[in-house]
C-alpha positions as CSV (number, residue, x, y, z in Angstrom):
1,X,94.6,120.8,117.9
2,X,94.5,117.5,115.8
3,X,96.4,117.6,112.9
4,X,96.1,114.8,110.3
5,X,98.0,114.1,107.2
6,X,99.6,111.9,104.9
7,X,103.2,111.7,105.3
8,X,103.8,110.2,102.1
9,X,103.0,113.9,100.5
10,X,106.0,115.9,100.6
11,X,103.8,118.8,100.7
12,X,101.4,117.9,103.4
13,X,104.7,116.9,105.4
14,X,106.5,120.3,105.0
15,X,102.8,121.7,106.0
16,X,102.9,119.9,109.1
17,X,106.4,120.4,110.1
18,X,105.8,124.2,109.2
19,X,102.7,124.0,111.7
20,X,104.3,122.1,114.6
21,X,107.4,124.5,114.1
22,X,104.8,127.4,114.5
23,X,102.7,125.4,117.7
24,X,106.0,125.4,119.4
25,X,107.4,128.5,119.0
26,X,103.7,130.1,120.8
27,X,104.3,128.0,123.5
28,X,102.1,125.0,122.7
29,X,103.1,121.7,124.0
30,X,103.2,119.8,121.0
31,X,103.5,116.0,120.7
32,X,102.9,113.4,117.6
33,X,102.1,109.8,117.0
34,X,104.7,107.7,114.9
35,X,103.3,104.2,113.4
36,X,105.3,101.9,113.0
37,X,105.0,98.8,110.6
38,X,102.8,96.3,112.3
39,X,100.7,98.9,112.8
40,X,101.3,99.8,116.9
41,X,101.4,103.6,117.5
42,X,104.3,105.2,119.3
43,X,103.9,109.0,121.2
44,X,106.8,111.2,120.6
45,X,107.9,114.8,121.6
């Protein structure tokens, strides 16, 4: 799963937080992309 949001919307943050909390605790390996401010991408666990 793909999930996409804007994490400068409180709500849409707590909503993804709430998801990955949910994904991990079914056993799903869960990961997500940080960016950073010029723009690279960084993979985190």
């Amino acid at each position: 799963m793909v999930l996409l949001f804007n994490g400068d919307d409180p709500d849409a943050l707590a909503l993804a937080r709430s998801t990955w909390t949910d994904c991990k605790t079914r056993g799903f390996e869960v990961t997500y992309w940080q960016a950073f401010e010029r723009g690279r991408w960084q993979r985190r666990n």
